[in-house]
VMD Tcl script that draws the C-alpha trace (Angstrom):
set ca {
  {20.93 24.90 -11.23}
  {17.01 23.98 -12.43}
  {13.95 25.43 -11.09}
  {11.20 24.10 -9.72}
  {7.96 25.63 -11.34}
  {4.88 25.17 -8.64}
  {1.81 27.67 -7.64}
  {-0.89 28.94 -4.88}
  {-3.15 25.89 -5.98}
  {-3.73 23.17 -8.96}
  {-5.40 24.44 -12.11}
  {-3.20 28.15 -11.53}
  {-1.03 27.11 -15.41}
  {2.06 25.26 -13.95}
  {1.84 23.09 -17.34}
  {1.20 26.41 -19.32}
  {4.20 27.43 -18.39}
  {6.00 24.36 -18.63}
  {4.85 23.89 -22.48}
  {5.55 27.68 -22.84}
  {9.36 27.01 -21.96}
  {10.02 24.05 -23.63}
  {8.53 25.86 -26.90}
  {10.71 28.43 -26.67}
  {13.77 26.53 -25.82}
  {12.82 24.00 -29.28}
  {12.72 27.05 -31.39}
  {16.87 28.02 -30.47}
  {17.08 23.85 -30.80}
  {18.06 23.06 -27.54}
  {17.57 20.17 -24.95}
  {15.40 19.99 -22.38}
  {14.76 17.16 -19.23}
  {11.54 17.72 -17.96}
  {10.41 16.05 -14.50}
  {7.29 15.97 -12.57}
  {6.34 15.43 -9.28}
  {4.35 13.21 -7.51}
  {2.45 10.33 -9.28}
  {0.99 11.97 -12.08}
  {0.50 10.81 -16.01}
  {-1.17 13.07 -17.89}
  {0.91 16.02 -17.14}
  {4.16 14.62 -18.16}
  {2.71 13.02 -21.68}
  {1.93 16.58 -22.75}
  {5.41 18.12 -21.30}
  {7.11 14.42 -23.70}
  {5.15 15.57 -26.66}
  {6.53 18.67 -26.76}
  {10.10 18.29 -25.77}
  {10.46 14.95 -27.67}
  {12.28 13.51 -24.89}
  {10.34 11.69 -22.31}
  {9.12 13.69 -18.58}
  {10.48 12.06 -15.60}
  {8.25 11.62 -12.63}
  {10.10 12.31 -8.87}
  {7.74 11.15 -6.54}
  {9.55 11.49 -2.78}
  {6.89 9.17 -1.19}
  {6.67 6.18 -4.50}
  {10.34 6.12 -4.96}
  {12.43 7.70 -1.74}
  {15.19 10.49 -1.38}
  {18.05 8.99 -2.60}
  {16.25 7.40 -5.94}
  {14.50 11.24 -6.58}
  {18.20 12.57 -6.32}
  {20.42 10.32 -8.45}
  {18.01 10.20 -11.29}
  {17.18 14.02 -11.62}
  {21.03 14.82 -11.56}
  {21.80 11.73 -14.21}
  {18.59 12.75 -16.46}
  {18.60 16.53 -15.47}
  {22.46 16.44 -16.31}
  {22.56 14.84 -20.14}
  {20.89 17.83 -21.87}
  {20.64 21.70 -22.52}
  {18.23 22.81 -19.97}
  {16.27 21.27 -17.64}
  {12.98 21.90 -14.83}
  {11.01 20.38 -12.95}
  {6.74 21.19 -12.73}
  {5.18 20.60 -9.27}
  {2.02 18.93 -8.51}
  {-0.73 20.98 -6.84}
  {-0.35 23.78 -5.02}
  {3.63 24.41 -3.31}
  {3.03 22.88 0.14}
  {0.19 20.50 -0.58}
  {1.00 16.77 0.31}
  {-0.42 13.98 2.09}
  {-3.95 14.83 3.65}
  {-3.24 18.06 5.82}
  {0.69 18.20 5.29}
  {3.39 19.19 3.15}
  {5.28 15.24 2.94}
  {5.33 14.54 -0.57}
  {4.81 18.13 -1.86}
  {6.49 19.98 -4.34}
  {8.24 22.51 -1.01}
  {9.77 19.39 0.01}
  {11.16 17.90 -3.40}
  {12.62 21.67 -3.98}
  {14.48 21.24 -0.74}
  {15.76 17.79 -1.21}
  {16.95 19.30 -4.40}
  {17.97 22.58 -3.37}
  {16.23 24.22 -6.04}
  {14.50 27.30 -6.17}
  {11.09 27.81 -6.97}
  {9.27 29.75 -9.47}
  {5.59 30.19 -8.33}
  {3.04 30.96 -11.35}
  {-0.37 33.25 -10.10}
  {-3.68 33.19 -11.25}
  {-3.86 36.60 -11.40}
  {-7.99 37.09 -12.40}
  {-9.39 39.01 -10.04}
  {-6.36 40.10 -8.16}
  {-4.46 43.51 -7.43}
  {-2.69 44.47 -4.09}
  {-4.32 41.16 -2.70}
  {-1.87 39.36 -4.44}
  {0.98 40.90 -1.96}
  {-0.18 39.24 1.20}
  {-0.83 36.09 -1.04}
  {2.76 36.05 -2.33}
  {4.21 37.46 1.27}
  {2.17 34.03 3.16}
  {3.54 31.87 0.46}
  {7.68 33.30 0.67}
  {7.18 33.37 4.74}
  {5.60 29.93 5.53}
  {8.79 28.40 4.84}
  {12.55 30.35 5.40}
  {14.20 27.40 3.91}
  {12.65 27.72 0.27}
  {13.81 30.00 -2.09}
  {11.12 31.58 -4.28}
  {12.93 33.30 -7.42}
  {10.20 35.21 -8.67}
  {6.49 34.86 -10.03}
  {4.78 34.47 -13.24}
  {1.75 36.06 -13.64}
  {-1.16 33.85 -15.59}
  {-4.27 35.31 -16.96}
  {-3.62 38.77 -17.19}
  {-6.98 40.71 -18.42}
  {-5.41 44.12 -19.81}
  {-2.14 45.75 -19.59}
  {-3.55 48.56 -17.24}
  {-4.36 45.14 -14.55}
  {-0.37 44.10 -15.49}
  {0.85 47.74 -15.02}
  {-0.93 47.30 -10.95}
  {0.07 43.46 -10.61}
  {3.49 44.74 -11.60}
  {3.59 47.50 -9.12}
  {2.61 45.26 -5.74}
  {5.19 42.47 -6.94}
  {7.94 45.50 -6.14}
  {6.25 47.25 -3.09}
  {6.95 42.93 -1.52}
  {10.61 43.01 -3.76}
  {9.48 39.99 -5.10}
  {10.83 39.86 -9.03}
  {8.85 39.54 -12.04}
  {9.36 36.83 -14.62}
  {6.75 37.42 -16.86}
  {2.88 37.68 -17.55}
  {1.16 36.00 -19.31}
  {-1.86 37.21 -21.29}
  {-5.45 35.15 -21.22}
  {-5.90 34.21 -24.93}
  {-7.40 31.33 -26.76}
  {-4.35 29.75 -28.57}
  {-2.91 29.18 -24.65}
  {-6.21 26.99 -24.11}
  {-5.27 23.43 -22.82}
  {-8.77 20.85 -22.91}
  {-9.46 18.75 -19.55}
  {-11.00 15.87 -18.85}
  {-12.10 14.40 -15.38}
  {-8.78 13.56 -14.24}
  {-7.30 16.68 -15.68}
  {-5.52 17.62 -18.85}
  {-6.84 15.78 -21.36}
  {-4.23 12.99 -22.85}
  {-1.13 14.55 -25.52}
  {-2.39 12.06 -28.27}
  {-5.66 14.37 -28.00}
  {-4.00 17.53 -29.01}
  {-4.28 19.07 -32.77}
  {-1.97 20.44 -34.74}
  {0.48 20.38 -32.22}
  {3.34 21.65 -34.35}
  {1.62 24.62 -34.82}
  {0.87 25.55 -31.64}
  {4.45 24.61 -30.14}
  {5.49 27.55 -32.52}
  {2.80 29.92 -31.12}
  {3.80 28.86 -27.56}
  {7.17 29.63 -28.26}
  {6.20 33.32 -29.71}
  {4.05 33.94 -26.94}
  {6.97 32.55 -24.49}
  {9.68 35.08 -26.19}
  {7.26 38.03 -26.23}
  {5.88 37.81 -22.19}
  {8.29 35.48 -20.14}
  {11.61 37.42 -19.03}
  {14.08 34.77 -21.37}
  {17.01 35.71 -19.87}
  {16.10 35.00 -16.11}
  {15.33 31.88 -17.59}
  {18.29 30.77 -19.14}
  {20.23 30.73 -15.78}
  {16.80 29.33 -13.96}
  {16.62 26.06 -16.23}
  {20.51 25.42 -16.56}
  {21.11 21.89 -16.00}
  {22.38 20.06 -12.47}
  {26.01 18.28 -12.43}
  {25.91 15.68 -14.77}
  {26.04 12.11 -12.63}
  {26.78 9.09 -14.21}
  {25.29 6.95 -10.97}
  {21.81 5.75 -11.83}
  {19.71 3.78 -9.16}
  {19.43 0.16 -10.90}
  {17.14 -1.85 -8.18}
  {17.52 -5.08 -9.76}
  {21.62 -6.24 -10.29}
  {21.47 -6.57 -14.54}
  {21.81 -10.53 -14.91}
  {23.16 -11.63 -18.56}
  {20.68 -14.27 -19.93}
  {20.90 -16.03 -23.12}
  {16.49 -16.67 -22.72}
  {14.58 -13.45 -23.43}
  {10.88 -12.94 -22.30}
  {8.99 -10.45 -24.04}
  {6.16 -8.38 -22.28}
  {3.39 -7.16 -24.15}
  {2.34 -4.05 -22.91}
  {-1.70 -2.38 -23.63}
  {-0.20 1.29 -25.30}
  {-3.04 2.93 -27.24}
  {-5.98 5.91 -26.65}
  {-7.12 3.87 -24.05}
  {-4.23 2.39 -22.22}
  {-1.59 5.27 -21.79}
  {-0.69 5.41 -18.16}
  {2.93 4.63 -17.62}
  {6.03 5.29 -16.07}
  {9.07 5.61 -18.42}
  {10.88 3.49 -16.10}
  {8.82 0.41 -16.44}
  {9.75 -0.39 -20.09}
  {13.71 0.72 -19.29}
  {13.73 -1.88 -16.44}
  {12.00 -5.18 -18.33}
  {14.24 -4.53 -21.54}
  {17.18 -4.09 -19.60}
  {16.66 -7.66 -17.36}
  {16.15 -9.69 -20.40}
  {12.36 -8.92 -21.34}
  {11.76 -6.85 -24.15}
  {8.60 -5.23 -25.02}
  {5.86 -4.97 -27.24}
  {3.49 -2.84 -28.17}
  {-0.12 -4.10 -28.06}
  {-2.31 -2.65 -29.02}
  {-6.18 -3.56 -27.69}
  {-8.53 -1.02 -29.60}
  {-7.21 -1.70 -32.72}
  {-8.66 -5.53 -32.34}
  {-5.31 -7.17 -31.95}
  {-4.11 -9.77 -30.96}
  {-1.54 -10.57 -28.24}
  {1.58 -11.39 -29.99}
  {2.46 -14.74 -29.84}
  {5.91 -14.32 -28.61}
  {4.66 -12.72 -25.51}
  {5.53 -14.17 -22.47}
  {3.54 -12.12 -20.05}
  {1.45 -9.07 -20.14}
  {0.79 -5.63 -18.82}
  {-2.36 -3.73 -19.22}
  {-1.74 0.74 -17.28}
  {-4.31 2.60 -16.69}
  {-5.75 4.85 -19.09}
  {-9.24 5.36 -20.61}
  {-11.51 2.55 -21.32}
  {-14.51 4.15 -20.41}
  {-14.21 6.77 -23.48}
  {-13.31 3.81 -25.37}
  {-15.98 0.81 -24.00}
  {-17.80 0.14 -27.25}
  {-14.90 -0.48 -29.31}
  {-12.88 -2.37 -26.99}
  {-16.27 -4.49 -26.45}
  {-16.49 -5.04 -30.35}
  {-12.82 -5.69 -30.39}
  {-13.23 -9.27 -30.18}
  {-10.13 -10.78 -31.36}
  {-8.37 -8.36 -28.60}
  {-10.44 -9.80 -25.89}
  {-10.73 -13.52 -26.37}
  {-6.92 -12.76 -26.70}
  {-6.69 -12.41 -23.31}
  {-8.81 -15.29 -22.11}
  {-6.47 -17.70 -23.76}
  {-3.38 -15.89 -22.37}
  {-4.74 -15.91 -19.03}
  {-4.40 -19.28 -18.40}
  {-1.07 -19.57 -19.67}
  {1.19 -16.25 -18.58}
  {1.39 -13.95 -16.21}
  {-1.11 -10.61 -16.41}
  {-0.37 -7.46 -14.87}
  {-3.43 -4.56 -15.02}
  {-3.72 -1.96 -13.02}
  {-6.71 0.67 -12.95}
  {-7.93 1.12 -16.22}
  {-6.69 -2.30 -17.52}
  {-7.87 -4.07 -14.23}
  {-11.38 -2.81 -15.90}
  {-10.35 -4.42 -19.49}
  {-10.54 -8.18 -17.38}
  {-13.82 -7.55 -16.05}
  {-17.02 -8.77 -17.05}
  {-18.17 -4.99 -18.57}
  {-18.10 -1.51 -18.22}
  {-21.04 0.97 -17.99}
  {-20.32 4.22 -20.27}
  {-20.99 7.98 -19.37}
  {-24.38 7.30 -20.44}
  {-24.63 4.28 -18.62}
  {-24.79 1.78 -21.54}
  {-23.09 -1.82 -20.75}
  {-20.19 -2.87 -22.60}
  {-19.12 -6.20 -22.32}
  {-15.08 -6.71 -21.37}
  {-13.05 -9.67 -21.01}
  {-15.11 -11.58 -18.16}
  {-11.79 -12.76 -16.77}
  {-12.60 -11.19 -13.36}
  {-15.98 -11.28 -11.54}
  {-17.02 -7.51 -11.13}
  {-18.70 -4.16 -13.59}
  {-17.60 -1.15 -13.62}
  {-19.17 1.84 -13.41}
  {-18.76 5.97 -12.89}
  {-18.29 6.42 -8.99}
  {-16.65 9.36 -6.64}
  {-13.30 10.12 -6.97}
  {-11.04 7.74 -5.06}
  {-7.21 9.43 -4.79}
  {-4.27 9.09 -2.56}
  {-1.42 7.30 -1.74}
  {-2.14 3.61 -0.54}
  {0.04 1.14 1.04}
  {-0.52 -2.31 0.73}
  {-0.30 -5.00 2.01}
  {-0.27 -8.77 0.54}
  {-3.08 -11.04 1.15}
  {-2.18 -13.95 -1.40}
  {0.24 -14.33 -4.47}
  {0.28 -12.69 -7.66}
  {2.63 -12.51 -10.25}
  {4.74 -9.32 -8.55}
  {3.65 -10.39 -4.93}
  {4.34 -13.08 -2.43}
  {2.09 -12.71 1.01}
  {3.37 -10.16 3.71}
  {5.09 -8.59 0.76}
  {4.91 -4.16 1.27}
  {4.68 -1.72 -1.15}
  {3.07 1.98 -1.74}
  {1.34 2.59 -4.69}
  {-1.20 5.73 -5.63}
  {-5.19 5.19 -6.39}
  {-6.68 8.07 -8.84}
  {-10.05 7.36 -10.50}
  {-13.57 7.98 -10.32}
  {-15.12 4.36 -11.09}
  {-16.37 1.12 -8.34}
  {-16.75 -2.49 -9.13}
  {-19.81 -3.74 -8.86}
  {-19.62 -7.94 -7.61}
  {-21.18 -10.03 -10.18}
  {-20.03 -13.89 -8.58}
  {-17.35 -15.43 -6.82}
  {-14.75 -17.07 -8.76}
  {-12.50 -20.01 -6.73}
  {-9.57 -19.00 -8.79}
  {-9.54 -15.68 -8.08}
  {-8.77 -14.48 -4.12}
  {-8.04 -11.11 -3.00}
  {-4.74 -9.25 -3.38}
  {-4.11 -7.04 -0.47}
  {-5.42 -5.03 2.05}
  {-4.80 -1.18 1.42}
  {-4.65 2.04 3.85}
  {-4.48 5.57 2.96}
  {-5.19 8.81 4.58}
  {-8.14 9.21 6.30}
  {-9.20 5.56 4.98}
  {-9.78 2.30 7.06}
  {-8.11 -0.73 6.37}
  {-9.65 -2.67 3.40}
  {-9.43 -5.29 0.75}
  {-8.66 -4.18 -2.22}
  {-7.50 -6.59 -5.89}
  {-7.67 -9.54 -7.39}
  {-5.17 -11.98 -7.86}
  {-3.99 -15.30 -8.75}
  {-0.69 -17.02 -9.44}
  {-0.92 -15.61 -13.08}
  {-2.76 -12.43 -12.23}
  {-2.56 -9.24 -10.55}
  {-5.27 -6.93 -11.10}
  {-5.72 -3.45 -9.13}
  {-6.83 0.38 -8.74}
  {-3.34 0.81 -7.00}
  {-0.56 2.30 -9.94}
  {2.67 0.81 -8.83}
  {6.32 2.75 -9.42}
  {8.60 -0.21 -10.66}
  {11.48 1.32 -10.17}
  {10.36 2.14 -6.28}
  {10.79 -0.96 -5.42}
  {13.39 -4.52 -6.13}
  {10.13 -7.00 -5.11}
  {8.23 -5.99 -7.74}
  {10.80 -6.36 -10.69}
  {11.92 -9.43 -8.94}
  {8.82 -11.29 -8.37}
  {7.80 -10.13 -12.01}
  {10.29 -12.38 -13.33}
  {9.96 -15.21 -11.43}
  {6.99 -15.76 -12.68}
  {7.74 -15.25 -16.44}
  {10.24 -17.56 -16.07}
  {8.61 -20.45 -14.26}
  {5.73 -19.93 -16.67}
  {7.41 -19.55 -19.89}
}
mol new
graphics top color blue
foreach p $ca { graphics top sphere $p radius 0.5 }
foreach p [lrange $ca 0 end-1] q [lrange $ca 1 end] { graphics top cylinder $p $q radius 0.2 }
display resetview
């Protein structure tokens, strides 16, 4: 069957929980597929760490209905257990409505829902809370609540008591303690590679999971969907006797991928490699094109700036192959970056803009195609998601270089967004791969008619 785990609001311990089941389910050594929704990163590295197998995002608006379906029943069907964690609050999606939320995905699904609390600060509040919540849609099914932060067993023993007068069941709650303490950073959790002694805590996770979660509720609530061999492939799978490897940015700075991205280059004749920028490499020679995710450069600035052999790296390759960067690696090909503390660090000075710390830009976007890049032709549609807090700052115009689409979001007017040439596309905009067949496509076109 699966579960869906989602809550009144963001920052309520949907992950807690999520890293609190798939501790306990390690420690009786069983599988677990994990999926998230929407377009989120940092979320599913942490939920991968843990599990050892990697989180799945299902993103309704990126990828479509039928794509979200056949891949959580094929993934969600090859192991032990299996859940997905929501994003935000149940009903949040796009601007004021629920498309794209984690109450839709549930019903596409026909999963039920397991809604975690914040429960600080709350007693018989939390019935008209939970009552809004089960009422505001008749075709979810909420299958009980988890109750996070819990100050004293005397505030359970009340919380407890309104969850029956509403016959709404308990499935556990959870205490507020310092080994259940997950660090942030400004675009949430901070990144898996950041955690310590991991081990150790998955095994304190998994006491605390056996001692306050009801196990056995859980057991049928995270069985696995019918197993389906049909997996959405976008692009036919060609045989080719010529392979083109990608080299792809994965380090503490550059971290920001989908898991589908690497499946769907090895398996149309491009392999990857792992590049890796900080450590003042070198792009490896057998690369026949490049891609640069998001991540974190800006905790990072002064040693990619003194990473030399990294960055004249990618001059050289820039004239040569195709360059894919998105966010955080469109910020590696421009001239600098400007630090927390606003200290310049010099970048590749492929593109003609700085960076530096700006409000928080996030949404959906679809875009349209101004000019040619290596995934685009002109005209060419696709939806992507923008998530950071940073702005360019225009330092000279470049002839090579024109603009890559214009972009429109949610309470947003029409603009330009990108830069792009016939070897580079270079955005705030995180694309799905697997969302669409253009991008995949036009990716190798170019490999091949530059390699």
């Amino acid at each position: 069957m699966a579960c869906v785990i989602s809550a009144i609001s963001s920052n309520s311990g949907k992950t807690l929980l999520s890293i609190l089941l798939i501790s306990w389910l390690k420690s009786i050594n069983k599988t677990v597929q994990t999926f998230k929704v929407g377009p989120d990163y940092l979320d599913p590295q942490q939920l991968t760490a843990i599990s050892k197998k990697a989180c799945r995002n299902l993103d309704l608006i990126l990828s479509g209905e039928s794509w979200v379906k056949e891949n959580f029943n094929h993934f969600g069907g090859l192991t032990d257990y299996s859940f997905i964690e929501g994003v935000m609050g149940l009903f949040d999606g796009i601007g004021s409505s629920s498309k794209g939320s984690t109450a839709e995905l549930a019903k596409v699904l026909s999963l039920p829902v397991v809604l975690i609390v914040d429960a600080r600060g709350k007693a018989a509040s939390l019935a008209a809370l939970i009552k809004g919540f089960r009422e505001h849609d008749s075709e979810l099914k909420i299958a009980g609540v988890v109750l996070n932060n819990v100050q004293t067993s005397r505030h359970e023993k009340i919380l407890l008591e309104v969850l029956d007068q509403i016959n709404i069941k308990s499935l556990g709650s959870i205490p507020s303690c310092e080994d259940l303490y997950l660090p942030a950073r400004h675009l949430g959790l901070a990144p898996a590679h950041e955690i310590l002694d991991l081990e150790i805590k998955v095994k304190k996770w998994a006491s605390i999971a056996k001692d306050h979660l009801d196990i056995e509720s859980f057991r049928k609530l995270l069985s696995p969907p019918e197993y389906n061999n049909k997996r959405v492939n976008i692009l036919p799978k060609k045989e080719s006797r010529i392979i083109h490897p990608i080299a792809i940015a994965e380090d503490d700075a550059f971290h920001f991928r989908y898991q589908e991205t690497k499946e769907l280059l090895e398996e149309n004749g491009m392999p990857t490699i792992t590049w890796k920028p900080l450590e003042d490499e070198q792009i490896p020679k057998e690369a026949r094109g490049l891609i640069i995710p998001g991540g974190f450069p800006e905790l990072h600035a002064n040693q990619l700036s003194n990473s030399t052999k990294s960055l004249n790296s990618i001059k050289m390759f820039s004239k040569k192959f195709p360059i894919y960067a998105e966010c955080g690696g469109m910020m590696l090909l421009g001239k600098s970056i400007y630090d927390f503390e606003g200290k310049e660090h010099s970048m590749a000075g492929i593109l003609p803009f700085k960076s530096k710390k700006g409000n928080l830009k996030i949404g959906y976007r679809e875009a349209k195609s101004k000019n040619k890049s290596p995934i685009t032709t002109p005209g060419n549609k696709l939806i992507g998601h923008e998530f950071h807090r940073w702005e360019i700052i225009y330092e000279s115009y470049n002839s090579k270089i024109n603009p890559l689409w214009d972009i429109k979001g949610w309470n947003m007017e029409i603009k330009n967004e990108g830069f792009c040439s016939h070897l580079i596309h270079a955005s705030w905009i995180h694309l799905h791969w697997a969302s669409s067949p253009l991008i995949l496509e036009n990716w190798k076109r170019s490999i091949m008619n530059y390699a």
